[in-house]
N, C-alpha and C positions, 0 to 999 in steps of 0.2 A: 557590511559588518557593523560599524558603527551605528547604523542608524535600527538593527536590531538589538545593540546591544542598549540602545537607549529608551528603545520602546520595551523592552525586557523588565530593565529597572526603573522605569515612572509607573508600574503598574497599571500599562495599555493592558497586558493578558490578559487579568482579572476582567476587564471591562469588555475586550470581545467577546470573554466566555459568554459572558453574563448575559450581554446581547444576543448572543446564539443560542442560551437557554430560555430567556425571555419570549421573542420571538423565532422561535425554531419553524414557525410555517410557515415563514414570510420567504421565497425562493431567492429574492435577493439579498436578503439576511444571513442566508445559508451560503449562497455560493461566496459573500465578500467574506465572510465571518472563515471560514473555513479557508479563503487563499489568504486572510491576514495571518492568520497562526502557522498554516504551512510557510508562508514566508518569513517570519520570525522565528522561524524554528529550523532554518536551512543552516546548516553547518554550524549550531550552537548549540549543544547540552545543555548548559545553564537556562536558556531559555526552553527547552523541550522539562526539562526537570519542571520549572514554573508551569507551564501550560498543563504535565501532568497533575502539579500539586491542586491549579484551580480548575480541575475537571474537564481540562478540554477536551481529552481523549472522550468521555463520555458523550460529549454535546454534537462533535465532531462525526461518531458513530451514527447517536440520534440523527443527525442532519441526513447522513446518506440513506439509512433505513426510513426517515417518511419522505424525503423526494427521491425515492429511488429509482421514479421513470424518467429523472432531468437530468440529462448527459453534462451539463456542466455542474451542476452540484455535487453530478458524481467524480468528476475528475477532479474535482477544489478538494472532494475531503479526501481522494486517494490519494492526493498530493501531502495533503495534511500530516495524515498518518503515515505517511512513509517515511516522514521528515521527524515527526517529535516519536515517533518510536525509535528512531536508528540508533542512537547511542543511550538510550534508557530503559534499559529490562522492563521495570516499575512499570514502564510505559505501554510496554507488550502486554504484561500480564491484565491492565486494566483495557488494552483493547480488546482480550480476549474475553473475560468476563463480560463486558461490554455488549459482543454480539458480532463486536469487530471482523473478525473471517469470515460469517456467515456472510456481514455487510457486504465485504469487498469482494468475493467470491460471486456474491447477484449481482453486483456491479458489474463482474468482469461476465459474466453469461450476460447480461440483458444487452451491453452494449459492446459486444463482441467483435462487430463489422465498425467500431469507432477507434482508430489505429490511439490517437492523444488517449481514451479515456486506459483502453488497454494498459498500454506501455506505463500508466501512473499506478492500477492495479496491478499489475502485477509486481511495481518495486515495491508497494503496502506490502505485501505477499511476502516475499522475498524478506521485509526486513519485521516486520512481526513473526513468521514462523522458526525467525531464530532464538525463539521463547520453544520448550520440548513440547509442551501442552496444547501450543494455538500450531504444530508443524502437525499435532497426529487429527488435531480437529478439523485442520484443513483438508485432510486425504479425506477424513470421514466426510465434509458436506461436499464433496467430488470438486477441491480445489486443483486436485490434480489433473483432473481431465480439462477443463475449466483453461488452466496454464496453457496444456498442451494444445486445444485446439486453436489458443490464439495467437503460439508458435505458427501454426498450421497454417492457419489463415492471414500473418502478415507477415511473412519468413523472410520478406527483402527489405522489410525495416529493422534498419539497425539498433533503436531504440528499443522498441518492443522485445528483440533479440538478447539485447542485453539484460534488461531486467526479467524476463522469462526466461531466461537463462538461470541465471540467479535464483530466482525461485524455485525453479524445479531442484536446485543442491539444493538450496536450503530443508526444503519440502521434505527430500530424499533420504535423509538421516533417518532417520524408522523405516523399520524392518517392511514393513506393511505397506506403507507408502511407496518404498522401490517396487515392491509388487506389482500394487497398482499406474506407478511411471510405467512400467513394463507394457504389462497390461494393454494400457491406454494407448499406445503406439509413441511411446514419448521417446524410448534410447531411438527411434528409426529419424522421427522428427527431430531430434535434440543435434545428431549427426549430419543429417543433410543442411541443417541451420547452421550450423559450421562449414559446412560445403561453400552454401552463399556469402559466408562472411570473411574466406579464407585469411583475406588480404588486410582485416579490420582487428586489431588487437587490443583496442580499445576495451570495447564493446566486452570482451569475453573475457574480465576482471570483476567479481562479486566484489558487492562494497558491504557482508554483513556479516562479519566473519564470527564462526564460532569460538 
């Protein structure tokens, strides 16, 4: 905590942005650039408010949409974004503008059978769709399916569990959306994923609350 709250206030943020937007093709640029700000942005508003004010959500977005086929770039900036959006609205609305759900949405379909990259996609998910705007965009580019099948596919990880969990409430606030949860086969998945996790209480606590 200390040592983000000091890279916060010496104006390190500014300086990763800047290297992230500078060099955004460089895949080591991206992936350090992008787990410096998610880690400076873990359990601190102050610093996620800064990160938003110097653009990071934007550069952070840009990173995952051009190395979108490098599993750990994608998992740095799903990290990123699940961390400097969670307690800053501001911060949603510029992910969504951004391109942000589309981003994390191809993220979570390209590397689907990847249990780490999953489970950081879908808390992105989870705490950006508690903005109304980026919950109905996500139903629309089939973030909900997207969710549900990688429920489906890692149902005995507790991680994964928890934050697709998560997500699907969140998601689930529009009319439309529950539809499509439905739909999807997501109440049948959502239910036996509590089956497997009976004994886990953890896990099955949203951290993005409306």
């Amino acid at each position: 905590l200390f040592r983000s709250a000091t890279v916060g206030s010496c104006g390190a943020i500014a300086v990763i942005v800047r290297c992230l937007r500078r060099h955004s093709g460089v895949v080591g640029v991206a992936e350090n650039g992008c787990l410096a700000l998610g880690n400076v942005t873990a359990n601190t508003e102050v610093n996620s408010t800064r990160v938003g004010e110097a653009g990071g959500v934007e550069v952070v977005v840009a990173a995952l949409q051009q190395h979108r086929t490098n599993s750990s770039v994608a998992y740095k900036a799903c990290l990123a974004l699940e961390n400097i959006v969670r307690n800053v609205n501001e911060n949603r609305v510029k992910c969504g503008r951004a391109g942000g759900v589309e981003a994390v949405v191809d993220a979570l379909r390209t590397f689907r059978t990847e249990a780490k990259v999953v489970q950081k996609a879908c808390g992105a998910i989870q705490n950006i769709t508690v903005d109304d705007d980026n919950e109905i965009k996500c139903g629309e580019v089939g973030g909900i399916v997207a969710v549900v099948e990688a429920m489906r596919t890692h149902m005995q990880n507790a991680g994964v569990a928890e934050k697709a969990c998560g997500a699907l409430r969140n998601i689930s606030y529009n009319a439309n959306n529950k539809v499509r949860c439905g739909a999807s086969g997501g109440v049948k998945v959502l239910v036996d994923t509590l089956r497997v996790h009976a004994t886990n209480a953890s896990w099955r606590r949203t951290r993005a609350e409306r």
